[in-house]
gemmi code that builds the backbone of each chain (N, CA, C; Angstrom):
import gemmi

chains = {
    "A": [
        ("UNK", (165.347, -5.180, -6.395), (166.452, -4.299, -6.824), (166.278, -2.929, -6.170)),
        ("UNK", (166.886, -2.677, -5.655), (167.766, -0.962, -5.103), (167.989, 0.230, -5.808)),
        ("UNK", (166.792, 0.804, -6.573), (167.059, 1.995, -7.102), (167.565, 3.864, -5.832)),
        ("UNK", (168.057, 4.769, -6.595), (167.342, 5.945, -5.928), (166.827, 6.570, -7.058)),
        ("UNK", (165.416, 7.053, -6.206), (164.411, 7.656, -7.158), (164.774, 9.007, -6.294)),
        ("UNK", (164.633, 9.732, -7.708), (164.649, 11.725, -7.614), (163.322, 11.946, -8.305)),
        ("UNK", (162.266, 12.159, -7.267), (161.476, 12.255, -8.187), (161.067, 13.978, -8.091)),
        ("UNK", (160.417, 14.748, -8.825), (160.779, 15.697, -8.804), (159.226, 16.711, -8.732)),
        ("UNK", (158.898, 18.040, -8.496), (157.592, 18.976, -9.208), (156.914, 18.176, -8.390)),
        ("UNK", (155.565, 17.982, -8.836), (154.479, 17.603, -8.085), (154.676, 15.708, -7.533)),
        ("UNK", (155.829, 15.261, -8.677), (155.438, 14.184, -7.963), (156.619, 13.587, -6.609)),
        ("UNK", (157.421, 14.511, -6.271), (157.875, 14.809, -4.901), (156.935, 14.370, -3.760)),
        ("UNK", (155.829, 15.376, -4.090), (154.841, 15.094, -3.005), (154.306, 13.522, -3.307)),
        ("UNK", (154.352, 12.728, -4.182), (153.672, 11.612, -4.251), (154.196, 10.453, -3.787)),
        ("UNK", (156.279, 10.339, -4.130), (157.021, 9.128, -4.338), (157.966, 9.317, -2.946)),
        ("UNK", (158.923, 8.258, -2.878), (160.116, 8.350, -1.768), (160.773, 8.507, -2.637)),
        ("UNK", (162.114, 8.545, -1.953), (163.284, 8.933, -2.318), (163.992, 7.588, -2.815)),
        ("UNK", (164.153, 6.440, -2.480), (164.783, 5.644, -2.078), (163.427, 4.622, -2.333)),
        ("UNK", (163.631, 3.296, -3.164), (162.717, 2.385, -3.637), (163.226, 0.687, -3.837)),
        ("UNK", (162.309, 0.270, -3.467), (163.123, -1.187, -3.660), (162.140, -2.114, -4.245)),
        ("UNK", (162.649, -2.381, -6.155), (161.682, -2.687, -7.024), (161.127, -3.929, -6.465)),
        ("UNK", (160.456, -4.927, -6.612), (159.748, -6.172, -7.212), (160.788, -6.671, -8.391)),
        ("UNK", (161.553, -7.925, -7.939), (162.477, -8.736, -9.422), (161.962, -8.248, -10.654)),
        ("UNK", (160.575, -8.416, -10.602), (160.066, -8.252, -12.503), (160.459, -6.911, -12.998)),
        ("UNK", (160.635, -6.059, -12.447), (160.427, -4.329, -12.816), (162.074, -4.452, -13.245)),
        ("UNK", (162.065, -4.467, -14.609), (163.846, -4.427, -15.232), (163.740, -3.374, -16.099)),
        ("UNK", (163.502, -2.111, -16.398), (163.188, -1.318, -17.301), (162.350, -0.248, -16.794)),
        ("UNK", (162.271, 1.056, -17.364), (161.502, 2.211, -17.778), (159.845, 2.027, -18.237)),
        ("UNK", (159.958, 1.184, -18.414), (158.147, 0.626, -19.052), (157.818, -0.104, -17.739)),
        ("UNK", (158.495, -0.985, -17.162), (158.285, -1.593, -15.953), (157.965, -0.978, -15.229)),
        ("UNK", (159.085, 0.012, -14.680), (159.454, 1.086, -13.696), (157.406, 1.918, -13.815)),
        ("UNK", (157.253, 2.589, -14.786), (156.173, 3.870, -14.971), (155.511, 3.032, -14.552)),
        ("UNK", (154.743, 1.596, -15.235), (153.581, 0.946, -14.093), (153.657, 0.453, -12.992)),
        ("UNK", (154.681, -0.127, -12.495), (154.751, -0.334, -10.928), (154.882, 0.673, -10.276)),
        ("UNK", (154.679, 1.809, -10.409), (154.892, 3.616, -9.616), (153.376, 3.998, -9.668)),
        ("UNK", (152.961, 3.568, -10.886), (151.081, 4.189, -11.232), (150.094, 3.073, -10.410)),
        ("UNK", (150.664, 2.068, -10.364), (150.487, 0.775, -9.530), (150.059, 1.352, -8.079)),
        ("UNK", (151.542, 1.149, -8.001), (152.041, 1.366, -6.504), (151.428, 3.108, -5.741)),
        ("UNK", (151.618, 3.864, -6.550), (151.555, 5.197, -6.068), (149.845, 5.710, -6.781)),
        ("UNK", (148.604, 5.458, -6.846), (147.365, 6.300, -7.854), (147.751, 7.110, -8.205)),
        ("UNK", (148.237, 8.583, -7.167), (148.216, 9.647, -7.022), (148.366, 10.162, -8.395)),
        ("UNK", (149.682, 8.989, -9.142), (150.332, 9.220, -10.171), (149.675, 9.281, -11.279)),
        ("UNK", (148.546, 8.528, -11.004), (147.735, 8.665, -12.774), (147.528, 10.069, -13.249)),
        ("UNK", (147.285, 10.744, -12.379), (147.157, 12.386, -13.598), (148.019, 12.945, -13.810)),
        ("UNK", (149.187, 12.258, -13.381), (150.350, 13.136, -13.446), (151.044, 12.799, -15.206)),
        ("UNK", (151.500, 13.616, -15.516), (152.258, 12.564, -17.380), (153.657, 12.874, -16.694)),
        ("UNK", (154.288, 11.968, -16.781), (155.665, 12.158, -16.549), (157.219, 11.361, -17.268)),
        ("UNK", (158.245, 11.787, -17.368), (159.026, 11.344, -18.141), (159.777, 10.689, -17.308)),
        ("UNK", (160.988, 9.899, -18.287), (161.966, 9.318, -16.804), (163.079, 9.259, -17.194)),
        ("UNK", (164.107, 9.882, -16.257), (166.106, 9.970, -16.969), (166.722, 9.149, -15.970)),
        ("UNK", (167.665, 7.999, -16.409), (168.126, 7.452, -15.960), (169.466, 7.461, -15.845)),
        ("UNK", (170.150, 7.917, -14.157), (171.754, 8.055, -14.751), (172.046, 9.772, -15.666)),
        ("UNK", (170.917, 10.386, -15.379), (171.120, 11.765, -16.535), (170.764, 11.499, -17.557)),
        ("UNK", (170.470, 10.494, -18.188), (170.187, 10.322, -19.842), (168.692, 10.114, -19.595)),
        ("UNK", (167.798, 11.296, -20.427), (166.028, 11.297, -20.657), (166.251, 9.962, -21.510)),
        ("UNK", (164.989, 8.892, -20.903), (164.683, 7.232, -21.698), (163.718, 8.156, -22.851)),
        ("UNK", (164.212, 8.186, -23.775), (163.429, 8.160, -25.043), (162.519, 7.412, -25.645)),
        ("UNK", (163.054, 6.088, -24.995), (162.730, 4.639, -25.363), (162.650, 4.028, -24.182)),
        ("UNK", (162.181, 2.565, -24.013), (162.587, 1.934, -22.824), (164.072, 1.594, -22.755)),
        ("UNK", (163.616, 1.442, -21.790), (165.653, 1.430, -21.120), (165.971, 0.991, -19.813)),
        ("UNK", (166.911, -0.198, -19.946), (167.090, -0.909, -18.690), (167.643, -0.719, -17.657)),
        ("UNK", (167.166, -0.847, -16.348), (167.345, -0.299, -15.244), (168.151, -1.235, -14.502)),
        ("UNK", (169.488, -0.733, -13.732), (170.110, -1.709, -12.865), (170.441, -1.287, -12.169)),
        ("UNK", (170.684, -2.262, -11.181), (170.871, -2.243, -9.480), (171.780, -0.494, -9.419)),
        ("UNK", (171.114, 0.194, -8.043), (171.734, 1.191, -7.591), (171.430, 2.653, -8.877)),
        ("UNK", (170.856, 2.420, -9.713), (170.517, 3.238, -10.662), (169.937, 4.517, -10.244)),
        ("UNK", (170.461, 5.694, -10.282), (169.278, 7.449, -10.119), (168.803, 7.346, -11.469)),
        ("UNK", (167.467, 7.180, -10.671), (166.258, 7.117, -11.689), (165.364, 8.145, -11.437)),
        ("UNK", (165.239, 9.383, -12.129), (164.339, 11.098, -11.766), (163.284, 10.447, -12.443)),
        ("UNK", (162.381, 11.034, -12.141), (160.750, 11.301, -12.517), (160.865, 12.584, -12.872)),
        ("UNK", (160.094, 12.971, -13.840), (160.055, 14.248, -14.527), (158.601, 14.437, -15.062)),
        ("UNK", (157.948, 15.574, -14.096), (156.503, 15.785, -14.802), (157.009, 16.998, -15.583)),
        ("UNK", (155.931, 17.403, -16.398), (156.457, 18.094, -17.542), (156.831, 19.935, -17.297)),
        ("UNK", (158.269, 20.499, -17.733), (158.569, 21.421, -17.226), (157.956, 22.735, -17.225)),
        ("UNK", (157.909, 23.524, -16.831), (157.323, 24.815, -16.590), (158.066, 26.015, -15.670)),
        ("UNK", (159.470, 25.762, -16.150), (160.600, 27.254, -15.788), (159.985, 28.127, -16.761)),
        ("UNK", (161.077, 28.900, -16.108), (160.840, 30.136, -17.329), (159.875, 31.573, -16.623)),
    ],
    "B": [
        ("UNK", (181.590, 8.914, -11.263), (181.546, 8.876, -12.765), (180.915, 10.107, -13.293)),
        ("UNK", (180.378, 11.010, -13.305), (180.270, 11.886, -13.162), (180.804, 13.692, -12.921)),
        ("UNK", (181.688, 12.691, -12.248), (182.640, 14.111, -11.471), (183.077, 15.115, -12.329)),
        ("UNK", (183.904, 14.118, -13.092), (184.437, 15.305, -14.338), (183.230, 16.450, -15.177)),
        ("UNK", (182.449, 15.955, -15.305), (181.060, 16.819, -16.060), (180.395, 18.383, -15.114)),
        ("UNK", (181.272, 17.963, -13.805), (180.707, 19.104, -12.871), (181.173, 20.470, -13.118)),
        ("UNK", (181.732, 20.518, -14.416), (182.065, 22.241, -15.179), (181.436, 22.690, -15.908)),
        ("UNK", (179.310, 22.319, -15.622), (179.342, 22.989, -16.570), (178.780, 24.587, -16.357)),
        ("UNK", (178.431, 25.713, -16.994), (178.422, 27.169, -16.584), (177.259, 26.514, -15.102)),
        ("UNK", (177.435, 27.746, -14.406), (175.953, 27.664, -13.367), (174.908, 28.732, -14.388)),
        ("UNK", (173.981, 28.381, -14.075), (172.749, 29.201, -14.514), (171.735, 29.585, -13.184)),
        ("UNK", (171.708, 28.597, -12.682), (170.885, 29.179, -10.913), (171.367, 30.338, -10.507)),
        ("UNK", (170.335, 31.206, -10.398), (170.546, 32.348, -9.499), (169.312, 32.101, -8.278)),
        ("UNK", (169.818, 32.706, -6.991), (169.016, 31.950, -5.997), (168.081, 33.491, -5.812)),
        ("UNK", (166.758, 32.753, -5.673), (165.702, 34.029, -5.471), (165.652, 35.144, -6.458)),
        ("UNK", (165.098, 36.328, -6.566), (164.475, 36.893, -7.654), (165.795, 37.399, -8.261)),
        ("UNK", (165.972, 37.872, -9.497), (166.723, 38.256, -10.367), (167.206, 39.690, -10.062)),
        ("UNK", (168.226, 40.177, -9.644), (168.549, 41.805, -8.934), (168.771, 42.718, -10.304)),
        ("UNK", (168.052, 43.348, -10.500), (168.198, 44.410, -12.094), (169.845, 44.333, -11.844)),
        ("UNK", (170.431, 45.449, -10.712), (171.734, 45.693, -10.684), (172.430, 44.608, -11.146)),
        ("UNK", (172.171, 43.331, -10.787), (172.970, 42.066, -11.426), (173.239, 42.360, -13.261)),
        ("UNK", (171.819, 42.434, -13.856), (171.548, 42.762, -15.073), (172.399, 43.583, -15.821)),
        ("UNK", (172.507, 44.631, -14.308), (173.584, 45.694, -15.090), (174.507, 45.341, -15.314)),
        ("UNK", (175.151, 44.841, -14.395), (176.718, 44.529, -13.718), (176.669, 43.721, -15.078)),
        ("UNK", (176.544, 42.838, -15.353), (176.295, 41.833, -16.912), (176.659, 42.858, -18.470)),
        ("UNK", (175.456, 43.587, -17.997), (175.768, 44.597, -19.246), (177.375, 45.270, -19.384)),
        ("UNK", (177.560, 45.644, -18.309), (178.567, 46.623, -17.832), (180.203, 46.093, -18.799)),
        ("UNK", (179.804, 44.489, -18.065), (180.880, 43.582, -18.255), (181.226, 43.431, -19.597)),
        ("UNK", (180.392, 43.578, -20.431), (180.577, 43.355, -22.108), (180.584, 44.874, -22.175)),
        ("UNK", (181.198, 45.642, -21.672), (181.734, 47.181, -22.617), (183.124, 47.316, -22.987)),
        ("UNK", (183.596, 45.913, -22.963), (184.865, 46.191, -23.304), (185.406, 45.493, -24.314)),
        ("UNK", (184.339, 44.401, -25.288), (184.327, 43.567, -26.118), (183.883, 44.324, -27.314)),
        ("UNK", (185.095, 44.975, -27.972), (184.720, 45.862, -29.698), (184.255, 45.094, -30.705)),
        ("UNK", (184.115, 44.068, -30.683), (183.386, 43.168, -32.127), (181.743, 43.021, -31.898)),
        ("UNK", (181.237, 43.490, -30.459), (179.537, 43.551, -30.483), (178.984, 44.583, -30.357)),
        ("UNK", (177.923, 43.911, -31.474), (177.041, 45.434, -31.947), (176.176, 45.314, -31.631)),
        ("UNK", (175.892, 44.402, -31.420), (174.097, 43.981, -30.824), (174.251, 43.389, -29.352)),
        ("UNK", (173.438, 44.191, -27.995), (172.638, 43.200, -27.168), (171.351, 42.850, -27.214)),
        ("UNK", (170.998, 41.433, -27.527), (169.258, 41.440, -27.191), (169.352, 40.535, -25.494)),
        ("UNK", (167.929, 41.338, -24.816), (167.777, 40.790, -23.194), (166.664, 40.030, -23.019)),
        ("UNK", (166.489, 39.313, -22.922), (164.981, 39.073, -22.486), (164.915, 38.675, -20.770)),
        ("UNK", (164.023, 39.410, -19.985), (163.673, 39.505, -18.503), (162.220, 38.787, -18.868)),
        ("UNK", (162.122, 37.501, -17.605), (160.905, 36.663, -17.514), (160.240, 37.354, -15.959)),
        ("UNK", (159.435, 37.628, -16.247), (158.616, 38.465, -14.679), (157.729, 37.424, -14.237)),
        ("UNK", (157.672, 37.240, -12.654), (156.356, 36.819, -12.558), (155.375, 37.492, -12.349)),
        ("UNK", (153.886, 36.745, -13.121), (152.943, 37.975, -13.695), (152.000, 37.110, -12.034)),
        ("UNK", (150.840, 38.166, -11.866), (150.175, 37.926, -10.727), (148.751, 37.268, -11.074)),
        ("UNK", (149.099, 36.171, -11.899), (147.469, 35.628, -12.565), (146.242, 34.919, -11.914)),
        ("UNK", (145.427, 35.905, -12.601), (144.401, 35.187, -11.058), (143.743, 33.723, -11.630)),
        ("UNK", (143.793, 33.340, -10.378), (143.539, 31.734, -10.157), (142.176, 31.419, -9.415)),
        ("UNK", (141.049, 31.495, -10.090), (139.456, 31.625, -9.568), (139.537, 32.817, -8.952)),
        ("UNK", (139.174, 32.980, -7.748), (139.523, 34.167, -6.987), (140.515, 34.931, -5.754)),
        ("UNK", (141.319, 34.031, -6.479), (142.904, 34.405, -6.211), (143.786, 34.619, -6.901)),
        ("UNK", (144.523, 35.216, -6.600), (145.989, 35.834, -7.556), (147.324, 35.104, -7.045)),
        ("UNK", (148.131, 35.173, -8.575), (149.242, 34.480, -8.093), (150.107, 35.777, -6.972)),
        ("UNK", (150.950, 34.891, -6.033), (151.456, 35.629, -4.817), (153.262, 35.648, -5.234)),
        ("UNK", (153.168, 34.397, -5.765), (155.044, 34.093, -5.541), (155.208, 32.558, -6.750)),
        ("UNK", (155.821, 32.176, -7.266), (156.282, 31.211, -7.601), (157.609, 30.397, -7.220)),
        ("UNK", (157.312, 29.654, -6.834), (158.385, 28.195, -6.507), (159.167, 28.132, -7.117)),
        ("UNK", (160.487, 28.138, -7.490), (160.931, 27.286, -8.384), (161.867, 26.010, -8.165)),
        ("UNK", (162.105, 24.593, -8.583), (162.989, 23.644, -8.012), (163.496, 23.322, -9.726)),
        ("UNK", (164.595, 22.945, -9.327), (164.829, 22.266, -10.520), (165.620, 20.689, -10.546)),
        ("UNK", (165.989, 19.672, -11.427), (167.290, 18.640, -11.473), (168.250, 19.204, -11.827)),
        ("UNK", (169.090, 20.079, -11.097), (170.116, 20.738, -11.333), (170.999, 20.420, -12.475)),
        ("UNK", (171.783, 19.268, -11.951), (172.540, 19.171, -12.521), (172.683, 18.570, -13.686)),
        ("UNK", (171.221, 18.009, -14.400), (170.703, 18.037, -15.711), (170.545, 18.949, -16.206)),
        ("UNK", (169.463, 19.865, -15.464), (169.426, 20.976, -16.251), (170.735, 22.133, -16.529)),
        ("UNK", (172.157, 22.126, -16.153), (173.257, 22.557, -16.764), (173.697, 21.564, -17.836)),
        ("UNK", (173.506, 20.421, -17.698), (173.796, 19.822, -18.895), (173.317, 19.962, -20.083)),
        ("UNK", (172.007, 20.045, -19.832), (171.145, 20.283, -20.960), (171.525, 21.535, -21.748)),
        ("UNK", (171.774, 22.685, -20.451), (171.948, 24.036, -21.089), (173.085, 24.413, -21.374)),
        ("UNK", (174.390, 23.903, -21.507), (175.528, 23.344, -22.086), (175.587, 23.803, -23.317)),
        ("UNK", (174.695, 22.198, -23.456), (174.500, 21.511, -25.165), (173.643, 22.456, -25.869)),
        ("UNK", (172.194, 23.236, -25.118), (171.760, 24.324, -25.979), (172.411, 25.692, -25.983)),
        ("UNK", (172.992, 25.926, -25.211), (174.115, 27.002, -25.403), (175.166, 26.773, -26.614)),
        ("UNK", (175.880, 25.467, -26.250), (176.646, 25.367, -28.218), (176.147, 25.384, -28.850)),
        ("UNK", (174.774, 24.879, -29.337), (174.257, 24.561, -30.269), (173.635, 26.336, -30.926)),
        ("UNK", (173.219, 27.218, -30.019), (172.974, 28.610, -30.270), (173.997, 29.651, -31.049)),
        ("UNK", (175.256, 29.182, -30.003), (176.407, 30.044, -30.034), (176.661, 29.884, -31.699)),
        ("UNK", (177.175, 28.890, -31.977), (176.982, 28.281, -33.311), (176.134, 28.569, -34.842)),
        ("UNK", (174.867, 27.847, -34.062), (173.774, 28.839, -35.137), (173.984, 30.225, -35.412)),
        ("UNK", (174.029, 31.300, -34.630), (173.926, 32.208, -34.911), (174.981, 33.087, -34.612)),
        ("UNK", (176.117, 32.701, -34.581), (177.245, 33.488, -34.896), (178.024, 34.353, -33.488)),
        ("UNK", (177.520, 33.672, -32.560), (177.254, 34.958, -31.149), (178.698, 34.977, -30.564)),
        ("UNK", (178.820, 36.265, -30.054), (179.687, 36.912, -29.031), (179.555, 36.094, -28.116)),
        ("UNK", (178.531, 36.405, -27.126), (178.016, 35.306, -25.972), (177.106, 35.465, -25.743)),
        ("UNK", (176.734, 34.637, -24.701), (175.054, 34.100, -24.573), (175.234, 33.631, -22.707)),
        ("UNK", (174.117, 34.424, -21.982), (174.367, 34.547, -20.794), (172.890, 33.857, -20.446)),
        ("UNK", (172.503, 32.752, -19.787), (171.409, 32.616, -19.136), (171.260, 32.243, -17.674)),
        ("UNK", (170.237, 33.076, -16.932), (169.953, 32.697, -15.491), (168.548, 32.627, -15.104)),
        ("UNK", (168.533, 31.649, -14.151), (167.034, 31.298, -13.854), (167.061, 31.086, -12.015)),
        ("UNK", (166.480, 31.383, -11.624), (165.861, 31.812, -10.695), (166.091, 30.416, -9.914)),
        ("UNK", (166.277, 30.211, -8.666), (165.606, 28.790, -8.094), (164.734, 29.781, -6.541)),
        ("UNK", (164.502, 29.066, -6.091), (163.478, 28.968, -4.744), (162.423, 30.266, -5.316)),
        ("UNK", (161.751, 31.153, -4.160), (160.629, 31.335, -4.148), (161.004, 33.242, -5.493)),
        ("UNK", (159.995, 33.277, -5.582), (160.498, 34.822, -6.720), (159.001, 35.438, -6.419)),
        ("UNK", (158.839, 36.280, -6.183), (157.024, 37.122, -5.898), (156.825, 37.666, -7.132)),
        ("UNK", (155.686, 37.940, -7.565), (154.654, 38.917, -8.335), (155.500, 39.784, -8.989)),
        ("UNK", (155.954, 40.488, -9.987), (156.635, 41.395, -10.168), (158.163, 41.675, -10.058)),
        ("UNK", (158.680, 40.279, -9.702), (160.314, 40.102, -9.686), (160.487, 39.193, -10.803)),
        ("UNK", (161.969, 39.282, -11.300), (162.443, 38.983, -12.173), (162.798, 37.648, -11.634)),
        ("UNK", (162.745, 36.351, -13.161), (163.294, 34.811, -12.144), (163.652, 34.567, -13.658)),
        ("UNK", (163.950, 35.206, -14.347), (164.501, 34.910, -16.071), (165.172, 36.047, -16.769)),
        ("UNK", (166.466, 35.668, -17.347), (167.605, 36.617, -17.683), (168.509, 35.768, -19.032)),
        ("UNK", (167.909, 36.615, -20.088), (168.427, 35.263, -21.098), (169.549, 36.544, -21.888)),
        ("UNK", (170.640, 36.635, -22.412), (171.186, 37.520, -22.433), (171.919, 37.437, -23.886)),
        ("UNK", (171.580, 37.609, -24.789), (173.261, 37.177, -26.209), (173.511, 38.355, -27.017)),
        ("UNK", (174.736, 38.771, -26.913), (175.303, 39.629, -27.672), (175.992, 38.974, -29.085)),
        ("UNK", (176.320, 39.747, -29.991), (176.850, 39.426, -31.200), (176.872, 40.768, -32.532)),
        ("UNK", (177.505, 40.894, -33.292), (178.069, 41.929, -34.072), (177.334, 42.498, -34.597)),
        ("UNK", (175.758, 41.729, -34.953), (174.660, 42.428, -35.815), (173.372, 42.095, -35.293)),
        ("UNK", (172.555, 42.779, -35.128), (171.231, 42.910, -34.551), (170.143, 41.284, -34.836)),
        ("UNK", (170.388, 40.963, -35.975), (169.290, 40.130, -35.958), (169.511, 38.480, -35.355)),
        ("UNK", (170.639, 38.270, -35.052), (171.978, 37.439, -34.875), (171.547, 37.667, -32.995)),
        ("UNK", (171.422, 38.667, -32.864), (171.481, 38.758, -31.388), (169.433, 37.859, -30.772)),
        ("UNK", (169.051, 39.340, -31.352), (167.355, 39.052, -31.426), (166.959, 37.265, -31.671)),
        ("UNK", (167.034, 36.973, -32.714), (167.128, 35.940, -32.647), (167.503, 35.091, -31.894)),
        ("UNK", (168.418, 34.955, -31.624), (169.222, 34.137, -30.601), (168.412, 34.186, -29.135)),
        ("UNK", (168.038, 34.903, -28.346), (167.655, 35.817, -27.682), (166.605, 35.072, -27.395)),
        ("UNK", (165.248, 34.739, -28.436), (164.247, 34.378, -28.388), (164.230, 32.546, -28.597)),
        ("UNK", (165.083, 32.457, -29.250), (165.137, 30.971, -29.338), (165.539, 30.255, -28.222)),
        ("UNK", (166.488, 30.883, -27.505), (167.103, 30.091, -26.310), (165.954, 30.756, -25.202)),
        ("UNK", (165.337, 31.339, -25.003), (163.968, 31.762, -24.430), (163.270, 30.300, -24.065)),
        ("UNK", (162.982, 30.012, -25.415), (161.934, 28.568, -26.101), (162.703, 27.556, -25.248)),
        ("UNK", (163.885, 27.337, -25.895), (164.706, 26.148, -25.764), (164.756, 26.039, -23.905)),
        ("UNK", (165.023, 27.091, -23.345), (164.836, 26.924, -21.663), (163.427, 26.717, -21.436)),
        ("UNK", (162.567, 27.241, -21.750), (160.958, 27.031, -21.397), (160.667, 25.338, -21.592)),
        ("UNK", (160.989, 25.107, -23.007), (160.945, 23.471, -22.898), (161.530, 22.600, -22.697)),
        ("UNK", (163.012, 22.672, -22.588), (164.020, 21.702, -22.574), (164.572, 21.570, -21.332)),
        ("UNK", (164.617, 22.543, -20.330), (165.271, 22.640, -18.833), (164.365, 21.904, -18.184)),
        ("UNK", (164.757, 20.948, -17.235), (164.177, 20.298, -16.008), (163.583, 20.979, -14.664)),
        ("UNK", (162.851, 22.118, -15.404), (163.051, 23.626, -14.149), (161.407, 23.164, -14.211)),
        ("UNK", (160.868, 23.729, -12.530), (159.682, 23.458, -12.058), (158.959, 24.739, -11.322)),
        ("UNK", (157.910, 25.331, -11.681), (157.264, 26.913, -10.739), (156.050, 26.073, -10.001)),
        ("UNK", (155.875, 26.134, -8.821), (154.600, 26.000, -7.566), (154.193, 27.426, -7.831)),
        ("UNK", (152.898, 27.723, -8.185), (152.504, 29.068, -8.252), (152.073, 28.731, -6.625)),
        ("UNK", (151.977, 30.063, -5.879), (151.852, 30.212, -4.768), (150.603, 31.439, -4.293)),
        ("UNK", (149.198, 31.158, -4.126), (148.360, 32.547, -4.374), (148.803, 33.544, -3.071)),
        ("UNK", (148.157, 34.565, -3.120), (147.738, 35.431, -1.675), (146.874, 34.754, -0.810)),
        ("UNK", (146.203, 33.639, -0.526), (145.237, 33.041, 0.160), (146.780, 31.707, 0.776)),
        ("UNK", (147.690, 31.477, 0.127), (148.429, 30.042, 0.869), (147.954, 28.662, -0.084)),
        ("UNK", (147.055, 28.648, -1.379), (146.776, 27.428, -2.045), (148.218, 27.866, -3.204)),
        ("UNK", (148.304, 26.759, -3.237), (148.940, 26.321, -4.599), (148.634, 25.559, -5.727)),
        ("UNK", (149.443, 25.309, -6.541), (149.141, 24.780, -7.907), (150.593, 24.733, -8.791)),
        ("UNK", (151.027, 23.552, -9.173), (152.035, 23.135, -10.338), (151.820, 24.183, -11.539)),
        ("UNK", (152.748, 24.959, -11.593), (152.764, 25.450, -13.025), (152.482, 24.938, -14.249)),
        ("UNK", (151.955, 24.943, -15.204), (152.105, 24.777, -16.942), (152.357, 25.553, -17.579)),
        ("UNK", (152.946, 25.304, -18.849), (153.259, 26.043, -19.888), (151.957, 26.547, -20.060)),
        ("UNK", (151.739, 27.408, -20.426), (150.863, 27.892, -21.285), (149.597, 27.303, -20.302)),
        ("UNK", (148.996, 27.870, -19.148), (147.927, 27.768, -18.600), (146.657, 27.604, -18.825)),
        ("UNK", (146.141, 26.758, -19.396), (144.360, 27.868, -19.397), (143.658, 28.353, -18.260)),
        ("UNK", (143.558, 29.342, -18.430), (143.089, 30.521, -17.345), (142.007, 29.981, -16.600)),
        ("UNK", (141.316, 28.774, -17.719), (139.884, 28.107, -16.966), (140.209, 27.538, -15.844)),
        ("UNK", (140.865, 26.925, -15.936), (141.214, 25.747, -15.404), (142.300, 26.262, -13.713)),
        ("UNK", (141.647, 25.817, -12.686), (141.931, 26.302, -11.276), (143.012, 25.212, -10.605)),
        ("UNK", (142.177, 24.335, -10.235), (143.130, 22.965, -9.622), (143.799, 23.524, -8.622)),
        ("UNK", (143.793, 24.831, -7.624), (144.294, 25.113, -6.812), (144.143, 24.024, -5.542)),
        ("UNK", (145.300, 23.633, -4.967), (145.230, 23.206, -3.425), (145.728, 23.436, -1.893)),
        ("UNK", (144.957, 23.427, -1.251), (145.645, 23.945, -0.125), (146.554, 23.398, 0.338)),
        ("UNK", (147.382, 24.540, 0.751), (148.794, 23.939, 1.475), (148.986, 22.868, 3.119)),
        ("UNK", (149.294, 22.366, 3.191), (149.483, 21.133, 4.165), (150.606, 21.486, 4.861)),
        ("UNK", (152.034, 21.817, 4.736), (152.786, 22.343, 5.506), (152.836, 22.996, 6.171)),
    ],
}
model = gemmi.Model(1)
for chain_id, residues in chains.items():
    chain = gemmi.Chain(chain_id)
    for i, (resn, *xyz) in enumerate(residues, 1):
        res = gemmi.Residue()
        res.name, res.seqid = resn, gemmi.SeqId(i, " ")
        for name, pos in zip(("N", "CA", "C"), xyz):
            atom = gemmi.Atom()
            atom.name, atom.element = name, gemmi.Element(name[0])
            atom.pos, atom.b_iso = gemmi.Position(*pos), 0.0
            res.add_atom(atom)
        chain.add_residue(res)
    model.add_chain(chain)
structure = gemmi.Structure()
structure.add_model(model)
structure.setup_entities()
């Protein structure tokens, strides 16, 4: 499956832009370990994930062509 | 799908915060007789040293166009609570140095504590709720991801690669 990933802050430097899951990865719970998997870099990172604009609170299913952001934790201000 | 949602206020201001802007803001509400109160709050960047370096500049990036959404919904939700005239916020994007302004949180309203209040809460509510990101940047060229609330111990500086 054909996501675009926005990933954002430090983990910019870690991910692409543009990702093309493994069939099994159908979800937000999927998604975070095949990235910590796929990417180490990611283990120290804590990060959240909005799909479509909506922060997954919960898991939440991911489909074809989906903007899927990575969000490590904010620090504006 | 989307498209329609693209009204909501801007809050990005690009590079450091211009006082005169500040003014021009102030200026603009002298003609609104029902407010009695402005409270301001200005976010500076402070120059914190990082082992034996000091911060130089901070980064900022954000998910834009979440983070107006977000600040939308905490803007009604303020305006509301506390009774306000209006409520002005701007944040900084790309680089802001040592001693420039990259935070401008602004709410007027008829009585002082109404304003103050307000003022400080939507402070909070942007610090935690906006999708906004600072690269502290030292005088040496290392960097380091911002946190809330830093511990000073703690360095994790890295050198820049670009």
């Amino acid at each position: 499956m054909q996501i675009k990933l926005l990933p954002f802050g430090q983990t910019k430097e870690i991910l692409p832009s543009a990702i093309n899951l493994p069939e099994q990865v159908k979800d937000t719970n999927g998604l975070s370990q095949y990235l910590v998997d796929t990417y180490p870099q990611l283990t120290r990172v804590h990060f959240a994930i909005a799909v479509n604009e909506e922060l997954a609170s919960s898991n939440t299913t991911i489909f074809e062509n989906a903007v899927v952001a990575i969000l490590p934790p904010y620090s504006g201000g | 799908m989307i498209q329609a949602e693209n009204n909501y206020k801007n809050i990005f201001y690009e590079g450091p915060i211009d006082p005169g802007f500040i003014a021009l803001i102030i200026r603009k509400h002298q003609k609104q007789r029902e407010i009695g109160a402005h409270s301001l709050f200005l976010g500076q960047v402070r120059a914190d040293k990082i082992a034996d370096q000091v911060v130089a500049a901070i980064e900022f990036s954000s998910y834009e166009h979440l983070a107006l959404k977000i600040m939308s919904q905490i803007r009604e939700e303020i305006i509301q609570k506390f009774g306000l005239s209006c409520l002005h916020v701007y944040h900084s994007t790309g680089r802001v140095a040592a001693a420039e302004i990259c935070l401008f949180v602004f709410a007027a309203s008829a009585h002082r504590n109404a304003a103050v209040n307000a003022c400080s809460e939507t402070v909070e509510e942007v610090k935690n709720k906006l999708p906004i990101w600072g690269k502290e940047w030292t005088d040496c060229n290392y960097f380091r991801w911002k946190k809330q609330n830093n511990p000073t111990s703690e360095s994790g500086l890295l050198m820049a690669t670009e």
